[in-house]
Each structure stands twice: as C-alpha cells, then as structure tokens.
KOLVEXNU-249108 format. One line per 10 residues: number of its first residue (from 1); their letters; for each residue x, y, z of N, C-alpha, C, CB. Coordinates in steps of 0.2 Angstrom, whole numbers. Glycine has a CB too. Example, Ala and Ser with C-alpha at 12.3 -4.5 7.8 and 13.67 -1.06 7.14 Angstrom:
1> AS> 66:-28:39:62:-22:39:66:-16:39:57:-22:45 ~ 64:-11:35:68:-5:36:64:0:39:70:-3:29
// end
This chain:
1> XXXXXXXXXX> 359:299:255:363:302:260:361:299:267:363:309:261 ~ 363:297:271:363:293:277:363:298:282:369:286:278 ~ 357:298:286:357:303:290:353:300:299:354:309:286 ~ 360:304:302:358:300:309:353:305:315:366:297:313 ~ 346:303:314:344:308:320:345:307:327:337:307:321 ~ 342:312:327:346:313:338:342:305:341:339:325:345 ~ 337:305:339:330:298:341:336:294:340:322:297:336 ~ 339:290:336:343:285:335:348:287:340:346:283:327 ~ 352:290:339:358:294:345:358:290:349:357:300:348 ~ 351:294:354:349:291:359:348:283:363:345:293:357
11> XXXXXXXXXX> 345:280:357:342:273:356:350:271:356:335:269:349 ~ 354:272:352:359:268:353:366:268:360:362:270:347 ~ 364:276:362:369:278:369:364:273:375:369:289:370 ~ 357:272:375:354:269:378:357:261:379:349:271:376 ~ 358:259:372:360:251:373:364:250:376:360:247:367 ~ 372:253:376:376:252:382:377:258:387:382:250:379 ~ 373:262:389:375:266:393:374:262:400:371:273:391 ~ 368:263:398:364:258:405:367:251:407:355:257:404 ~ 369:247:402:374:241:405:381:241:405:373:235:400 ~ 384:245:404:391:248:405:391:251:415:390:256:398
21> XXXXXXXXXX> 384:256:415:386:258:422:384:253:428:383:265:424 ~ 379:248:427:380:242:432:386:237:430:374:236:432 ~ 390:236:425:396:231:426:402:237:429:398:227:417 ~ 402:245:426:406:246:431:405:248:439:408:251:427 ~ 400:249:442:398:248:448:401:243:451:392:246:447 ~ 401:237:445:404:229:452:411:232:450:403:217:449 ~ 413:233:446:421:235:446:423:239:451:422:239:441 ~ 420:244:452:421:249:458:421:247:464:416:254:458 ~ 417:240:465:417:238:471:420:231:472:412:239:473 ~ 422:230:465:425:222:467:431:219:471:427:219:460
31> XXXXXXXXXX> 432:216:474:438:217:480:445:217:476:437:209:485 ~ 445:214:468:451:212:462:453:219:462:449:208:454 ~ 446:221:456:448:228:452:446:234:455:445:229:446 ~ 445:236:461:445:240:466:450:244:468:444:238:469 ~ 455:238:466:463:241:471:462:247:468:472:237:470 ~ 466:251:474:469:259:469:475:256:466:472:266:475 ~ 479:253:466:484:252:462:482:247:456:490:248:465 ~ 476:246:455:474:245:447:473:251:443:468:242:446 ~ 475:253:438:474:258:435:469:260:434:476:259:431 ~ 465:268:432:457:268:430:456:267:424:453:274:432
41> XXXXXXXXXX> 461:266:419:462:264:411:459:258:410:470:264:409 ~ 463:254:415:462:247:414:454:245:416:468:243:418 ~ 452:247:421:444:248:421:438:248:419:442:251:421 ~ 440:254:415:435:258:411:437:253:404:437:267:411 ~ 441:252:404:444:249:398:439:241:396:452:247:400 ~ 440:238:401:436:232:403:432:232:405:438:230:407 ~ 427:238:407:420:238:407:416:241:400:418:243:414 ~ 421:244:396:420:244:388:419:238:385:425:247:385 ~ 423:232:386:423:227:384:419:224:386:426:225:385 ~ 420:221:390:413:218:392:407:221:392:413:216:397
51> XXXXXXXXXX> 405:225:391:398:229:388:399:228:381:398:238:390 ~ 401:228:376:402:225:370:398:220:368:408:224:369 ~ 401:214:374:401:207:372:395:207:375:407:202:376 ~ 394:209:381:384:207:384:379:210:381:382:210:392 ~ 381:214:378:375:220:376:370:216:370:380:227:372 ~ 372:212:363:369:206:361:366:202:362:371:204:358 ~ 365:200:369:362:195:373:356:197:377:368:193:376 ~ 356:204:379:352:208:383:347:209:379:354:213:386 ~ 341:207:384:333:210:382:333:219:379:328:210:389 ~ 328:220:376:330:226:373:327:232:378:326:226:366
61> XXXXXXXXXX> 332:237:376:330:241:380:328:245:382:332:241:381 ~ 324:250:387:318:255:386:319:260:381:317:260:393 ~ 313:261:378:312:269:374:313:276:380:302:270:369 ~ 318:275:384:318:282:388:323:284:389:316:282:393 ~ 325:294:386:330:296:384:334:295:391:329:302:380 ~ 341:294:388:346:296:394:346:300:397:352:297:393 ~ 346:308:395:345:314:399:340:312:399:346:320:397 ~ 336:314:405:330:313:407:330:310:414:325:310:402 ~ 323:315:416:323:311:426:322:302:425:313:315:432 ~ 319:302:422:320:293:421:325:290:419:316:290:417
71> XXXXXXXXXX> 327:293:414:334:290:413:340:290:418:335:292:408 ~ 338:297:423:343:297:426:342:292:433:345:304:426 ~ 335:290:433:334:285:438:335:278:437:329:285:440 ~ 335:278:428:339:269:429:347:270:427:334:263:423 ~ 350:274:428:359:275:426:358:275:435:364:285:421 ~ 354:278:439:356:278:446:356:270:448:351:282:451 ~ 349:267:447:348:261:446:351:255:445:346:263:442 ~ 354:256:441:359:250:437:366:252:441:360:251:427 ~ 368:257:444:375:258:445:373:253:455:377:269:445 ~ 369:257:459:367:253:465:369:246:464:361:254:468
81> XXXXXXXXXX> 364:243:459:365:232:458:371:234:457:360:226:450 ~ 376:235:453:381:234:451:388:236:457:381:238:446 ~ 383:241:461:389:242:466:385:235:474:389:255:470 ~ 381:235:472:379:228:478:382:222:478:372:224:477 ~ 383:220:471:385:214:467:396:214:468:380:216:456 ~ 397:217:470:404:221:469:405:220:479:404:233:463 ~ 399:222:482:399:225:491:398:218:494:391:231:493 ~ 395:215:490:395:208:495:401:205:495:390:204:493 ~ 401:202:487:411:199:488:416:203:492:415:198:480 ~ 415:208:492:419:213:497:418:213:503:419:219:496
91> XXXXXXXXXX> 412:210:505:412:205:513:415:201:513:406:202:516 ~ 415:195:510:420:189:511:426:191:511:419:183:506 ~ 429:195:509:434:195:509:436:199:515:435:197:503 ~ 433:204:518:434:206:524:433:202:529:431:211:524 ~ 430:195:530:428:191:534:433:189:535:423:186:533 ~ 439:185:528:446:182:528:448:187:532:450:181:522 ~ 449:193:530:454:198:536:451:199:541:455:205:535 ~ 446:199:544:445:198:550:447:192:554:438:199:550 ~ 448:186:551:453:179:556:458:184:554:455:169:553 ~ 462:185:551:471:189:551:472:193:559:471:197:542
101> XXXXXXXXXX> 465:197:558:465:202:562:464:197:570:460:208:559 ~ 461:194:572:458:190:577:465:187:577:451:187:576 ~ 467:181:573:474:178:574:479:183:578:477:176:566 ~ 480:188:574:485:191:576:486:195:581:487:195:572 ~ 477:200:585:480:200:591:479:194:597:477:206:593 ~ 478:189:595:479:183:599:486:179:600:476:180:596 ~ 491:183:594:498:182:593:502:186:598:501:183:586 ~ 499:193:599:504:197:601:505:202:596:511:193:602 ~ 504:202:589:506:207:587:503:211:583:509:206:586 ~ 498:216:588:497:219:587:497:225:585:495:218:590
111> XXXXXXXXXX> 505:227:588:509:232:586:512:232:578:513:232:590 ~ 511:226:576:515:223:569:509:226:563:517:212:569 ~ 510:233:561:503:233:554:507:237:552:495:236:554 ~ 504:239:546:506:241:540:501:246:536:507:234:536 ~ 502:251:533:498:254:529:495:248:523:502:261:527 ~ 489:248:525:487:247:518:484:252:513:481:241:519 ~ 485:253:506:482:256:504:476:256:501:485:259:502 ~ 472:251:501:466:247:500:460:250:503:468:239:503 ~ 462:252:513:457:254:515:459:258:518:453:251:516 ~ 466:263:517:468:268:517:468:268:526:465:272:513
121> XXXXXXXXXX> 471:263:528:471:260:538:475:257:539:467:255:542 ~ 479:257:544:484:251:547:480:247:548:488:253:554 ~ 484:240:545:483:234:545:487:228:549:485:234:538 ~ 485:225:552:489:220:555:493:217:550:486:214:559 ~ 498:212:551:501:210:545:500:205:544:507:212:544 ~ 497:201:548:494:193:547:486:195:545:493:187:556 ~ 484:201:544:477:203:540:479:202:532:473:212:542 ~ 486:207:534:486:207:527:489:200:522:491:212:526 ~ 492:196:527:494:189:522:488:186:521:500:184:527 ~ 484:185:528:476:183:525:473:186:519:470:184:530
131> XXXXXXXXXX> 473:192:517:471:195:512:474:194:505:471:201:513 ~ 479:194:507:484:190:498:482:184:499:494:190:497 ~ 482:178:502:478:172:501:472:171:499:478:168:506 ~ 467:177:502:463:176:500:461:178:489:461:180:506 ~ 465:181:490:466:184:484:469:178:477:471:189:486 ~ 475:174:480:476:170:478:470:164:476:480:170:480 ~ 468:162:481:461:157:479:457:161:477:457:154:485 ~ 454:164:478:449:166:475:450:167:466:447:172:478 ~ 456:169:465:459:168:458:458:161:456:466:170:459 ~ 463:156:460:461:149:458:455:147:458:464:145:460
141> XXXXXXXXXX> 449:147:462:445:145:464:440:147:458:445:147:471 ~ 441:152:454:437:156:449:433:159:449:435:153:446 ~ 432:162:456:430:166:459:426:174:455:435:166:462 ~ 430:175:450:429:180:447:427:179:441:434:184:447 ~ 427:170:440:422:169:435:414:169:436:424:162:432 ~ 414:168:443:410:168:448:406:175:446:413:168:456 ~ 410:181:449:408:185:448:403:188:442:414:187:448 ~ 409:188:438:405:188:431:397:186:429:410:185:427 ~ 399:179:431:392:175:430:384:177:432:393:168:435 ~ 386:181:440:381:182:444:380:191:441:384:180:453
151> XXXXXXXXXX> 383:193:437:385:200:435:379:199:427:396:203:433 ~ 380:193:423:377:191:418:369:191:419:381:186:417 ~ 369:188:425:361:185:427:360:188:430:359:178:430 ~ 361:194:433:358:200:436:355:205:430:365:203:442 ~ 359:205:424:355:208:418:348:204:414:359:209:413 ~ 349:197:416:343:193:413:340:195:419:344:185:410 ~ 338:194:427:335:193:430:330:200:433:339:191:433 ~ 335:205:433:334:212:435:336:215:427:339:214:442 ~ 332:217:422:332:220:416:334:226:416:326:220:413 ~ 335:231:412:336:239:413:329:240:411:342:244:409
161> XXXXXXXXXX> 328:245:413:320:249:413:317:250:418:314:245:411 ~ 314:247:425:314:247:429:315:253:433:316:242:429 ~ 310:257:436:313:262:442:312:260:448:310:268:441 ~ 312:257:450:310:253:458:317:247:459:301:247:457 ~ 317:248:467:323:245:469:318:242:477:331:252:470 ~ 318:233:479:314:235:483:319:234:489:308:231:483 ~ 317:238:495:320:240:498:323:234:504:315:245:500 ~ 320:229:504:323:223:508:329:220:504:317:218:510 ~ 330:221:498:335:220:497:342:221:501:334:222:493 ~ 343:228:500:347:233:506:347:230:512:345:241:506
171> XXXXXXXXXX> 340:225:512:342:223:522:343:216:522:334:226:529 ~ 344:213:516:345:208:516:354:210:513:340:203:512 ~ 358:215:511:364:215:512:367:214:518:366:221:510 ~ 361:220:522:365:221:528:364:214:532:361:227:531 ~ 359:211:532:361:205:535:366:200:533:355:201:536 ~ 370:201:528:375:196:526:381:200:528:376:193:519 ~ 382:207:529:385:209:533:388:202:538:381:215:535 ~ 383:199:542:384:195:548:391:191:546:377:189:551 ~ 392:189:541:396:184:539:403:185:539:394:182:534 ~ 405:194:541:410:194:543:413:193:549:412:198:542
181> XXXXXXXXXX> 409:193:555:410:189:561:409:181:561:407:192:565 ~ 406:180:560:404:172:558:411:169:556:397:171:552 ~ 412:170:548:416:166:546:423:169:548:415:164:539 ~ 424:177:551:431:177:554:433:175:559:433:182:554 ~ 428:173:564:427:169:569:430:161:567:420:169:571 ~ 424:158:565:426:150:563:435:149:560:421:148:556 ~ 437:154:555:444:154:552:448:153:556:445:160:547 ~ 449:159:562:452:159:565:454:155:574:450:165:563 ~ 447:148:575:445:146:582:454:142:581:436:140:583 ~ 456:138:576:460:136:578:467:140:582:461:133:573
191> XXXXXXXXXX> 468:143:579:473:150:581:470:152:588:473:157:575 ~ 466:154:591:463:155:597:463:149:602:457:158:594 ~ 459:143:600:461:138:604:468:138:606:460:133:602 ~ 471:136:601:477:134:602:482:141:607:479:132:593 ~ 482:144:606:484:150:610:479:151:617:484:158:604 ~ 474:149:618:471:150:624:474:143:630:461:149:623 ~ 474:139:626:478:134:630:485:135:633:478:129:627 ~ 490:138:626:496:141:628:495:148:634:499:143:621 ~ 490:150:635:492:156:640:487:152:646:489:166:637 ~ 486:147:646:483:145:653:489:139:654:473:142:652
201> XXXXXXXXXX> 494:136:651:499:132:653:503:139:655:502:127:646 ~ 507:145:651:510:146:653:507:152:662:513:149:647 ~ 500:150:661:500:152:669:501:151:676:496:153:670 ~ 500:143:671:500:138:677:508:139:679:498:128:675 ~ 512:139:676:521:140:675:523:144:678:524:141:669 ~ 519:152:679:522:156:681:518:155:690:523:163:676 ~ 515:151:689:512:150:697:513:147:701:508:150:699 ~ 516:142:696:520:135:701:529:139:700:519:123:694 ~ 532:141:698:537:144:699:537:153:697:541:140:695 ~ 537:155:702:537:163:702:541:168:698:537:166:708
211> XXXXXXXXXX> 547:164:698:553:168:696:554:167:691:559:166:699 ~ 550:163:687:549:163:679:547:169:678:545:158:676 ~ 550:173:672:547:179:669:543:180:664:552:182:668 ~ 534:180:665:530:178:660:533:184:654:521:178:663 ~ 534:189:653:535:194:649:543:191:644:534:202:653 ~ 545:189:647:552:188:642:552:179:638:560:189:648 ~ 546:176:644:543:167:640:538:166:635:540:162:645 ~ 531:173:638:527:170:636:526:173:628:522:168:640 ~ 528:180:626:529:181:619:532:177:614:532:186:620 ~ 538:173:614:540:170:609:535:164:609:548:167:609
221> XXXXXXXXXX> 535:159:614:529:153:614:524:156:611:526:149:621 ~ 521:161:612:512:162:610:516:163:602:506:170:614 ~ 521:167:600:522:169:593:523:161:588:530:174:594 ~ 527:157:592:529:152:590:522:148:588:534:150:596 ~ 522:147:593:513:142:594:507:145:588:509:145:603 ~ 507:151:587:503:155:584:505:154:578:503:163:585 ~ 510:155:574:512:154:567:511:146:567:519:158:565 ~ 513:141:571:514:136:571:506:133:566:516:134:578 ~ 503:133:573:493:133:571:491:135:564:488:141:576 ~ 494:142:565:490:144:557:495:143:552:488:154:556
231> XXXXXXXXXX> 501:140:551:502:137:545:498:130:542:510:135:545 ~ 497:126:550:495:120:551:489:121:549:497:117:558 ~ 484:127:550:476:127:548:473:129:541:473:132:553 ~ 481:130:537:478:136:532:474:131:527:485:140:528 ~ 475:123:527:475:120:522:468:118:522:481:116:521 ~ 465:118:530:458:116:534:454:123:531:459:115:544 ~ 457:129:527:454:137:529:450:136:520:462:146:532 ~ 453:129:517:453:132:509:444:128:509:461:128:503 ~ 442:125:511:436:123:511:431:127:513:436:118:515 ~ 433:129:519:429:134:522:427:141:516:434:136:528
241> XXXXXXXXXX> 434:144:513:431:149:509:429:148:502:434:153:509 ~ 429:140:501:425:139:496:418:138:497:428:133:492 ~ 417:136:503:410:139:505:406:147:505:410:136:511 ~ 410:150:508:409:156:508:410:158:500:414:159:513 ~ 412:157:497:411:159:489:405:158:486:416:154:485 ~ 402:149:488:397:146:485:391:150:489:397:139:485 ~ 390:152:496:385:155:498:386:161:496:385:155:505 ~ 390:165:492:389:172:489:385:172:483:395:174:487 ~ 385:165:479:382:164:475:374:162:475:386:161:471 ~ 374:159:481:364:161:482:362:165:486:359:156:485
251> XXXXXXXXXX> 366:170:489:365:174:493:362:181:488:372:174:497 ~ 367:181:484:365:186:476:360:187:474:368:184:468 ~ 359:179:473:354:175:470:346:178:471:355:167:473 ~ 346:179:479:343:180:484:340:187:484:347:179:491 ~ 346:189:485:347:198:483:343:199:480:353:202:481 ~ 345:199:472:343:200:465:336:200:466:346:195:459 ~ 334:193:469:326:191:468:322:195:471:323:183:471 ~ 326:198:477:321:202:480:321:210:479:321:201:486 ~ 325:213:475:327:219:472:322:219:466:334:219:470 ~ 320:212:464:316:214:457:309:213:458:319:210:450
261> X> 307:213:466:299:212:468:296:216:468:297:209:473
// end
C-alpha cells in the first residue's frame, strides 16, 4: 500500500510553491499581464505553467516546511524579486508615457485624456498612444522573451532558501527609477524643439503684426506642427527603446547580483 506522509507533502508543495510565487510576482507586476483587463484565470493559469516547466531545472530545494516563520520568509522572499523583476520593466514603460505626456502638453492638449484603467488616472491621449506603441514593440522586440529570460536566471542566480534580501538592492531600483525622466525627456526633445521654435516664430508674428490673434493661430500650428514632429520622430524613437530594453537587462542583472550579497 503506498502511503503518502505529511514530510513528502511538504517537500513536494515546497518544490513549486516557492517558484510559482516569484514567477507570479513578475506577473503581478509585468507591464503585459498586469492589465486589469487580463483575466486573473489566465494568470494564475500561466504562472502554473510555467512553474511546471522551470521547476526540473531548479536547484533543489530547502528542507523548510511551508508553514513555518521561515518558510513564510522565503514565500515573502521570492514574491518581492518577482514583484522587482515585473517593477522595473514597468519603468520603461512609464518613461515611454512620460514623452506622450511631455509631447502632449507641449501640443496644447492637455485637456485631451482619457481614463485609463491601467492606472486608474486621466490620461493624456498622446500618453496613451505612446503606451500602445510601446506595447506593440516590445512585443516585436521580444521583450517578454526578455522577460522571461531574466525571470529564469534570477532562479539560478538568486536560489530559494535564502532569508536575506540586501538592502541596496531596493536603492539600486530606486535609482533606475531616474530613467523615467531621462529617457522621457530624450523621446520626447524632438516634439519640444520643434514646438519651442514654433511658439517663438509665432511670437515674433504676433509682435510684428498686433492684430493677429495668437489664440485662434497659434493652437492649430502648434497642433499641426506637434503631430507633424512626432509622426516624423516615431521611427528615430524605435532605437532608442531598444536601448532601454537592453539596459533593463543589465540593470536586473545588477539588481539580482546585489540582492544575493
């Protein structure tokens, strides 16, 4: 008769318990499967999976029961890397929306947003077109193969067992935090040039002729001018966030190394 002890139970809920809640971690925070309009079926579903597939490949894992203050420090454990690993690509991707957002009140239209329900805020609506492109490349770009990759070697690198998290990690997030100004800046200089010039021509215009009405001229030119730029820059923007993609992946890289000192 085949009989299963609580001790095996155990050992076995251990081998995916704990790699199950860092791959759902990045899920929770991944900028793809985040949306609220992804189901939580499909999720959970997919972080079953792929806990399946990695789990034979992972070093083996502590003799320490789940329930338990240790165990409940590496389920806490494993869920933070996984929500880190998920928080950073969710900067770059707020960096893209941050040119949308910089482009657009530089257009005029400011007034022009939208509920997003992503981050549950009125949205500019050139944040949000930047956000679906962004979306789109990163898709093509493989980006979420990316993902994955750096989700893979974060278990070889950083093992479960472990109860220590070192603390400069977290401040080496926060310093990449910077890269949402930085690269929403850079994305966006052409759009801003190009519109700084248009409001210092149309000043000259209304000062060499007075009777010109800056408020009924210079809204369509800046509107005009503005979309003009950023259709013209979008194609200069695809380099740029392939960079930002590739600096996510030593940036991780980085993280990880110093999480596990």
């Amino acid at each position: 008769m085949w009989v299963v002890t609580q001790a095996q139970i155990e050992v076995w809920l251990a081998l995916f318990w704990w790699p199950f809640l860092r791959i759902m971690g990045t899920l929770l925070s991944d900028p793809v499967f985040s949306n609220r309009r992804t189901p939580v079926r499909i999720r959970v579903g997919f972080a079953i999976v792929l806990t399946l597939v990695v789990v034979p490949i992972l070093p083996p894992m502590p003799t320490v029961p789940v329930v338990s203050p240790d165990g409940m420090l590496i389920a806490a454990r494993e869920l933070i890397i996984g929500l880190s690993i998920g928080f950073v690509m969710r900067l770059v991707f707020t960096a893209v929306e941050m040119a949308g957002h910089l482009a657009g009140l530089q257009m005029g239209l400011g007034f022009a947003s939208f509920y997003d329900p992503q981050t549950s805020a009125n949205t500019l609506a050139v944040a949000q077109l930047m956000s679906l492109l962004m979306i789109l490349l990163f898709l093509s770009m493989n980006g979420h193969l990316m993902m994955l990759r750096v989700l893979l070697e974060s278990l070889v690198q950083l093992p479960v067992g472990q109860l220590h998290l070192n603390a400069k990690g977290f401040q080496l997030i926060a310093n990449y935090g910077g890269v949402i100004f930085r690269a929403g800046v850079m994305l966006s200089i052409p759009v801003i040039a190009a519109l700084l010039i248009t409001n210092l021509s149309i000043g000259v215009m209304t000062r060499a002729a007075p009777q010109l009405n800056v408020f009924a001229i210079g809204f369509p030119i800046t509107l005009a001018i503005g979309f003009g730029t950023l259709y013209y820059s979008l194609p200069f923007m695809v380099p740029e966030i392939d960079h930002l993609l590739a600096e996510y992946t030593r940036s991780m890289g980085n993280i990880l190394s110093t999480f596990g000192r």
